[in-house]
Rosetta silent file (secondary structure, phi, psi, omega in degrees, C-alpha in Angstrom):
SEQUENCE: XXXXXXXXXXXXXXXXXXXXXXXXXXXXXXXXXXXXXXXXXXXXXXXXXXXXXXXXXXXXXXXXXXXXXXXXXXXXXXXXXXXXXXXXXXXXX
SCORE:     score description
SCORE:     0.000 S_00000001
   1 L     0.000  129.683 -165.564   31.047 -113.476  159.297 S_00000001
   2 L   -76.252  145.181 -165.067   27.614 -112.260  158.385 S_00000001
   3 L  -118.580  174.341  172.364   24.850 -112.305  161.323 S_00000001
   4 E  -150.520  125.534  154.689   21.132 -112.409  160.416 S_00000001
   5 E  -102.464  125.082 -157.419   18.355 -110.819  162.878 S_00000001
   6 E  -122.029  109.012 -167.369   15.053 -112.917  162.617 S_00000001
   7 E  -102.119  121.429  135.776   11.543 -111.176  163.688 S_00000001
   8 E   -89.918  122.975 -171.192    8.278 -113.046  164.080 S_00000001
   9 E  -129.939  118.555 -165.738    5.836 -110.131  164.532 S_00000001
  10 E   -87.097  117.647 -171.683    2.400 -110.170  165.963 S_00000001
  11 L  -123.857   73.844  143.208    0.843 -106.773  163.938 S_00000001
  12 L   -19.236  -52.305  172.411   -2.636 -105.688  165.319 S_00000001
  13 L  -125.017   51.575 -164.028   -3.111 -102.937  163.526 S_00000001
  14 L   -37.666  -28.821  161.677   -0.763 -102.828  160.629 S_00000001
  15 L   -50.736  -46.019 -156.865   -2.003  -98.794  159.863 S_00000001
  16 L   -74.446  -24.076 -168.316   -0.585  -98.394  163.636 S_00000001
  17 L  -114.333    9.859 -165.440    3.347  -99.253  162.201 S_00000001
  18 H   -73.774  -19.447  172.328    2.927  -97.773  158.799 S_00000001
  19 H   -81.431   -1.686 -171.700    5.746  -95.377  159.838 S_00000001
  20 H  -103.543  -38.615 -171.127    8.045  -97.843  161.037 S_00000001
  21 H   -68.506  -34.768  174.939    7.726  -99.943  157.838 S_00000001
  22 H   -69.047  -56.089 -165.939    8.584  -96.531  155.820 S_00000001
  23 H   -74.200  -33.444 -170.953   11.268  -95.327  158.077 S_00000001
  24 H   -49.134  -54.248 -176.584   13.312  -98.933  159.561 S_00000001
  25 H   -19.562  -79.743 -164.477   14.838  -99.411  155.705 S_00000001
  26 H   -33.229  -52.861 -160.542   16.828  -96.425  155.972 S_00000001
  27 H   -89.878  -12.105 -179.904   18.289  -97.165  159.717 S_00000001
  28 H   -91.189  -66.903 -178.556   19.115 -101.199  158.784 S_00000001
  29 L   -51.633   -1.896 -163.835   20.946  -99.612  155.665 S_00000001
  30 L   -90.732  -20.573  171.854   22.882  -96.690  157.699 S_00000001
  31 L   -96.041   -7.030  157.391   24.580 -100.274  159.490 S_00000001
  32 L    95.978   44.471  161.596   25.728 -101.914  156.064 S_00000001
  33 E  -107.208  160.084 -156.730   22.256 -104.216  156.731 S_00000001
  34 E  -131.244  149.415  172.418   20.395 -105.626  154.327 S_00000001
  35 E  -109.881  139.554  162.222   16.654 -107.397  154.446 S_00000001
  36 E  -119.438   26.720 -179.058   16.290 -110.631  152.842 S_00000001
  37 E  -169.839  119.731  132.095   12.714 -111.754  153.867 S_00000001
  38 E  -140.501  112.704 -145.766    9.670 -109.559  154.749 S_00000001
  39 E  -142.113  175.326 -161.669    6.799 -111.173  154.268 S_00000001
  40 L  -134.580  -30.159 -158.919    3.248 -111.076  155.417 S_00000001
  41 L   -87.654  137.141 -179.085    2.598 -114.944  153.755 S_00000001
  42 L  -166.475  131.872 -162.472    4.091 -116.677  156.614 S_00000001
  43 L  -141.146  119.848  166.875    2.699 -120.989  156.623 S_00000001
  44 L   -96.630  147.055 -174.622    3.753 -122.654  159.604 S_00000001
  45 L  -122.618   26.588  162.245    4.767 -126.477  158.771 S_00000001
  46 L   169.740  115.115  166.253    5.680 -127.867  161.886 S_00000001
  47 L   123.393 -167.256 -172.932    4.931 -126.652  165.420 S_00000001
  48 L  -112.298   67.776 -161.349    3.119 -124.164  167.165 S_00000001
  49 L  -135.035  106.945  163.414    4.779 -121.231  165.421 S_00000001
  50 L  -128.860  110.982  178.348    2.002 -118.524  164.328 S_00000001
  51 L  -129.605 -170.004  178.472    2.790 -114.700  163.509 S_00000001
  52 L   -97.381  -18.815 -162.410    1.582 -111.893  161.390 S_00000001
  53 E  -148.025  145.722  150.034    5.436 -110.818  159.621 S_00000001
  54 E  -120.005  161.597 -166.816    8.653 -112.508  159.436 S_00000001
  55 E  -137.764  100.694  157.476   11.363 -110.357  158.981 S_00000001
  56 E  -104.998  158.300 -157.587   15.182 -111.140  157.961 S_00000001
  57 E  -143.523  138.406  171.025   17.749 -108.857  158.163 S_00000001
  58 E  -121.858  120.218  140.278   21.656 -109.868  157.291 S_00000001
  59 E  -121.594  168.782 -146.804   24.662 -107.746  158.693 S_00000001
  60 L   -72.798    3.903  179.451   27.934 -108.060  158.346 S_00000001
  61 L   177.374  137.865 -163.183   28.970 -109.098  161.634 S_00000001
  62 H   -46.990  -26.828 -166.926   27.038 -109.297  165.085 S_00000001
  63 H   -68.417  -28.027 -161.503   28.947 -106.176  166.298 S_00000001
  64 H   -95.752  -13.643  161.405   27.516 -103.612  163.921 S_00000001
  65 H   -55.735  -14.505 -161.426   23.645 -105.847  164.263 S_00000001
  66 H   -98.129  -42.187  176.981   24.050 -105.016  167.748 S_00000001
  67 H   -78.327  -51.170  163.206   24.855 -101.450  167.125 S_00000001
  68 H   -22.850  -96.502 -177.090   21.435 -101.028  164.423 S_00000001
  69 L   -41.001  -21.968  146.079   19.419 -102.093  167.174 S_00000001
  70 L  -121.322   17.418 -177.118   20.325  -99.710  169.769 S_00000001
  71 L   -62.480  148.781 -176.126   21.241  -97.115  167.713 S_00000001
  72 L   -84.653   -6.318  147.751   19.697  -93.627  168.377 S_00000001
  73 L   -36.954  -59.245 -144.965   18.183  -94.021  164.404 S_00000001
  74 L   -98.774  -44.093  177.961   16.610  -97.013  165.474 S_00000001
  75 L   -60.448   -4.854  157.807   15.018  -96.564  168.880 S_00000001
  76 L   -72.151  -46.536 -168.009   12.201  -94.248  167.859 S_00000001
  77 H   -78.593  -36.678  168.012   11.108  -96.681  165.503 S_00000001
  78 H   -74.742  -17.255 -173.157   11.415  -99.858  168.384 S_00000001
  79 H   -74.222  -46.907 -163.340   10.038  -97.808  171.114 S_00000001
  80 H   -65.611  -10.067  165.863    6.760  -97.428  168.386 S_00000001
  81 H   -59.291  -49.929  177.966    7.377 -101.343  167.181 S_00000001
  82 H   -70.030  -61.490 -174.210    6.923 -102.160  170.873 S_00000001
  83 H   -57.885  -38.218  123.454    3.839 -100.151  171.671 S_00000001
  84 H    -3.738  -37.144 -126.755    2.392 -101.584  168.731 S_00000001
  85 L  -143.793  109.588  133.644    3.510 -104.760  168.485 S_00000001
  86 E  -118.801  157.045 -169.564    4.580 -107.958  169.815 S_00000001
  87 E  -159.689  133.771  176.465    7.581 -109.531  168.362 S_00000001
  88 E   -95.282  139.616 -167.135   10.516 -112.147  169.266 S_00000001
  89 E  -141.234  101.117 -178.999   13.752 -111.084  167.632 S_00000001
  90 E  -101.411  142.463  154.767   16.380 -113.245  167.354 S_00000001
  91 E   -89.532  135.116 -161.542   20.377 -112.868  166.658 S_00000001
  92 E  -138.034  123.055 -177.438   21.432 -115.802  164.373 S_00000001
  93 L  -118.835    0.000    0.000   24.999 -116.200  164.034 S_00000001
């Protein structure tokens, strides 16, 4: 059953992450993941919910979303996401 990982992202410096926005594609496709939202227009319509990026990501089952995300691909580009960054990242099953 297809999983979706869902990023609200706080971007200071958006110049500061321009390598993460080139290089992440690559490491979400190397897990048979796909993005279906990344957007910079982001209107909140109920709540206190303000960020800079939303992000969606669909793969095909929580085990290999699980594996993306700590993958040895992927952790150069999240340690520099984090320093960078703040962001809540949810798994949505």
């Amino acid at each position: 059953m297809p999983v979706f990982i869902v990023s609200r992202v706080d971007i200071p410096e958006p110049q500061a992450l321009a390598r993460y926005m080139a290089d992440a594609p690559a490491t979400v496709e190397a897990y048979g993941g796909r993005y279906i939202v990344r957007s910079n227009q982001v209107e909140p319509l109920e709540g206190d919910t303000t960020c800079d990026r939303v992000v969606v990501l669909e793969f095909p089952d929580g085990d290999r979303a699980r594996a993306w995300y700590h993958s040895p691909e992927y952790r150069p580009l999240r340690d520099l996401r984090q320093q960078n960054a703040s962001a809540s990242i949810l798994l949505v099953q």
